[in-house]
N, C-alpha and C positions, 0 to 999 in steps of 0.2 A: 504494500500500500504506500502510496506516497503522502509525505510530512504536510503537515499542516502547512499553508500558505503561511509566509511569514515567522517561520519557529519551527522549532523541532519538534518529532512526533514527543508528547506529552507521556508523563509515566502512565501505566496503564492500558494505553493505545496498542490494539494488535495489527499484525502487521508488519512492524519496521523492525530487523535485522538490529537497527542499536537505538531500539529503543532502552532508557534503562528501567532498571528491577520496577514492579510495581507494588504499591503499599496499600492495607487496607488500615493505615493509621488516619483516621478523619481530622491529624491536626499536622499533618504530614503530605497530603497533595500536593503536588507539584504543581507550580504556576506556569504557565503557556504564553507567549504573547498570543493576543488576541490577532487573527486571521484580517478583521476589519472592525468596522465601528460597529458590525450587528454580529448576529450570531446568525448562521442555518445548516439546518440539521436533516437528516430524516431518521426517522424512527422505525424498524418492522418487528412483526411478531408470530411466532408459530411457524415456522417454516416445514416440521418435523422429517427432517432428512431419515429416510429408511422405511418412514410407515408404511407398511403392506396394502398392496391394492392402493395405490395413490403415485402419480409419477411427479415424487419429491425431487429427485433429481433436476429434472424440467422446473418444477417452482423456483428450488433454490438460483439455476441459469439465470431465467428470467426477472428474479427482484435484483439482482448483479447488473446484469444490462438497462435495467429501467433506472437505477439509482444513477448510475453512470452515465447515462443519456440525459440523465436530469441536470447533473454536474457538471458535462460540457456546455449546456446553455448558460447556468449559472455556478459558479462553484459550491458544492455541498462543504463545509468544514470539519463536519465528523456524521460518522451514522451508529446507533446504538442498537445492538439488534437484543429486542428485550423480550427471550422468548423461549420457547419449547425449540431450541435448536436442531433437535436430532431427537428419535424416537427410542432412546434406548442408550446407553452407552459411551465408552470413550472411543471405539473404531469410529464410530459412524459422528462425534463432534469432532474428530480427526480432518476426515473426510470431507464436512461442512465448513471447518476452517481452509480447508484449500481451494474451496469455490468460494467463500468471501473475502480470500487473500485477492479476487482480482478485484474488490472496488479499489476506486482511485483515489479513494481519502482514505484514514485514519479512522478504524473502526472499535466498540465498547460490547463487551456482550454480559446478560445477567443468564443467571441457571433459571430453567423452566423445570418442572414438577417431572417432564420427560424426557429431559434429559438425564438423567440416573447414571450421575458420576459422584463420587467422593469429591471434597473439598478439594484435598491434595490434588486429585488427578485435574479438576476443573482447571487450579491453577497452574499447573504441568499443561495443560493445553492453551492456554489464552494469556498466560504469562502476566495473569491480575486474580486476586482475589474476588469470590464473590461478592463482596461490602467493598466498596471502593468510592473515591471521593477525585474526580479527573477537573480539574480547572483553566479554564483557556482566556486568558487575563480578568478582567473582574467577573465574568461569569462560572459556574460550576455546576457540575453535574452530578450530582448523589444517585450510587449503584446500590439500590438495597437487594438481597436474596431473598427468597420464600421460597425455599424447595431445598431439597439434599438426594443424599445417592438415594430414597427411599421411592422417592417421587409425592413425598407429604404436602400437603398446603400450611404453608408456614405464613405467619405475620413477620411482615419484616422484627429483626433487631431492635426492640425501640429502643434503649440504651444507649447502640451504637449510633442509631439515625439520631437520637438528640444530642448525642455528642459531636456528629459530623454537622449537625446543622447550624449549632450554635459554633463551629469552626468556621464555617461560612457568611456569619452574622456580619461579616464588612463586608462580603461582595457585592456585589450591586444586584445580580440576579440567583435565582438557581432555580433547576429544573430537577425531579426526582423520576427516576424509572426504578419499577420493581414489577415482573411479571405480573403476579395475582394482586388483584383488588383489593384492599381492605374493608371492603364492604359488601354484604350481602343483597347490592344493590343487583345483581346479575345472577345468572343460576350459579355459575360457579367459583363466585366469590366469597369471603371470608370474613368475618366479622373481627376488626383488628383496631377497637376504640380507641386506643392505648394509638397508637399508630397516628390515627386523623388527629388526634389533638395534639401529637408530635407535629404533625407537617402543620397545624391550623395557625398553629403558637409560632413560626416561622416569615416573619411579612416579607420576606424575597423567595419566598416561593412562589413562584409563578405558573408551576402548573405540574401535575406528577400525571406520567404514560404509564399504562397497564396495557400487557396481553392477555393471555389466556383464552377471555372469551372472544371466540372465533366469530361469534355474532353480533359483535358492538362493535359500532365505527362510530360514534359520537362522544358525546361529554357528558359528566355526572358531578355535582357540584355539591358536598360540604363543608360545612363550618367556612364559605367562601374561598374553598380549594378545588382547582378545577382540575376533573381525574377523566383523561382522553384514554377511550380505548382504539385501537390499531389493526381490527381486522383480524385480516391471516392472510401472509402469503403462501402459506401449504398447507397442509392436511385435507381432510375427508370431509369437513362440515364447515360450518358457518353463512357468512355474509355471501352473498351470490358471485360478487368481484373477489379478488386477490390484489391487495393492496399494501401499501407503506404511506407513513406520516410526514409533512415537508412540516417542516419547523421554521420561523425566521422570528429573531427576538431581537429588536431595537431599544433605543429608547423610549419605556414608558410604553411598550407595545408587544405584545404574541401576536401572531396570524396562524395560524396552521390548517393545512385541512387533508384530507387522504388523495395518495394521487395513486391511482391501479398500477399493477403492472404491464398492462398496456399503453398505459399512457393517460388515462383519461383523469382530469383534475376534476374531485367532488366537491359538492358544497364546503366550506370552512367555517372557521373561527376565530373571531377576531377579540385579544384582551386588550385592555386601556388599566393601568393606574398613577 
């Protein structure tokens, strides 16, 4: 993958040959210069490289070339893949990291419930811990887990995420990814109280992405924290399209909205504070 416009690829970032060691110490992030005066990103989720009867193979190709086509129009600065990466396993998150070695940015990934790796081995493949805190000048991106080698539905850390957030309390922005929902607002999300009152209590939070549910491409709002779901660009169920998230975060502004993997940009959403 190639370095971040402007700086070197950030600790955490896979991809980059030197990059270095990554930290799941939330008072420890590495600072990045920032790419430009805004941030964009894209987001995807569920890809499940290997599931039977489904041609994974083909999804994973296809969100690679659509992110990448997206990025030669405009530069993408980093893409987080927040998801069920692989259906099983460390051959086959192997496997899925050498078809996301080809995007052309600087890429983040969280453990989804099936991917069913040990800690050790997640961080033996993607060379960052699951809990991770990646910053690219005053903005930062909080990596919480919810899952282990079991494939459980886990709330994130809240411990760790209040310790990471209140780390971040001078940035100017931050955005949170964690696979599963904290709320039983979906069928198969989690009731994680402790959690929403972590991110509520946080005022540069600007917005936390969730996968899982293959059938939510919109937004869900508590305690005035907006929790975007992202589709699926693979498996066997969901939303009708196969899609990822475009992120762009200005001053005092989000926009985001789903763009398919054929291309087709969906309605969005626009935040102001």
């Amino acid at each position: 993958c190639a370095p971040v416009p402007g700086g070197p690829t950030p600790s955490g970032a896979t991809g980059g040959a030197s990059a270095p060691p990554a930290t799941n110490s939330p008072t420890a992030a590495t600072t990045t210069p920032a790419a430009s005066a805004g941030l964009r990103l894209v987001t995807a989720s569920d890809g499940h490289l290997g599931e039977p009867g489904t041609d994974s193979r083909r999804f994973l190709e296809e969100l690679v070339d659509a992110v990448n086509t997206l990025h030669a129009t405009a530069p993408v600065d980093i893409a987080v893949l927040n998801d069920d990466i692989g259906q099983g396993g460390a051959a086959l998150l192997r496997e899925a990291k050498k078809g996301l070695d080809r995007l052309e940015m600087p890429y983040l990934v969280t453990q989804g419930n099936h991917d069913e790796v040990s800690a050790a081995d997640w961080e033996d493949i993607w060379g960052a811990p699951g809990d991770q805190v990646y910053r690219l000048g005053r903005r930062s991106l909080v990596l919480a887990n919810t899952s282990n080698e079991a494939g459980d539905y886990l709330c994130a850390d809240q411990d760790w995420l209040a310790q990471a957030l209140s780390g971040e309390a001078g940035q100017q922005d931050v955005l949170v990814f964690m696979h599963i929902t904290p709320n039983t607002w979906t069928k198969w999300g989690i009731a994680c109280p402790g959690v929403r009152r972590v991110l509520a209590g946080a005022p540069n939070v600007r917005a936390v992405f969730n996968g899982h549910d293959h059938d939510q491409g919109g937004v869900k709002v508590d305690e005035g924290v907006h929790y975007f779901f992202d589709a699926h660009y693979g498996g066997h169920w969901g939303t009708s399209y196969r899609a990822f998230r475009l992120v762009e975060l200005g001053e005092g502004h989000l926009g985001t909205r789903l763009v398919t993997t054929t291309g087709e940009r969906r309605s969005g959403d626009d935040l102001r504070w």
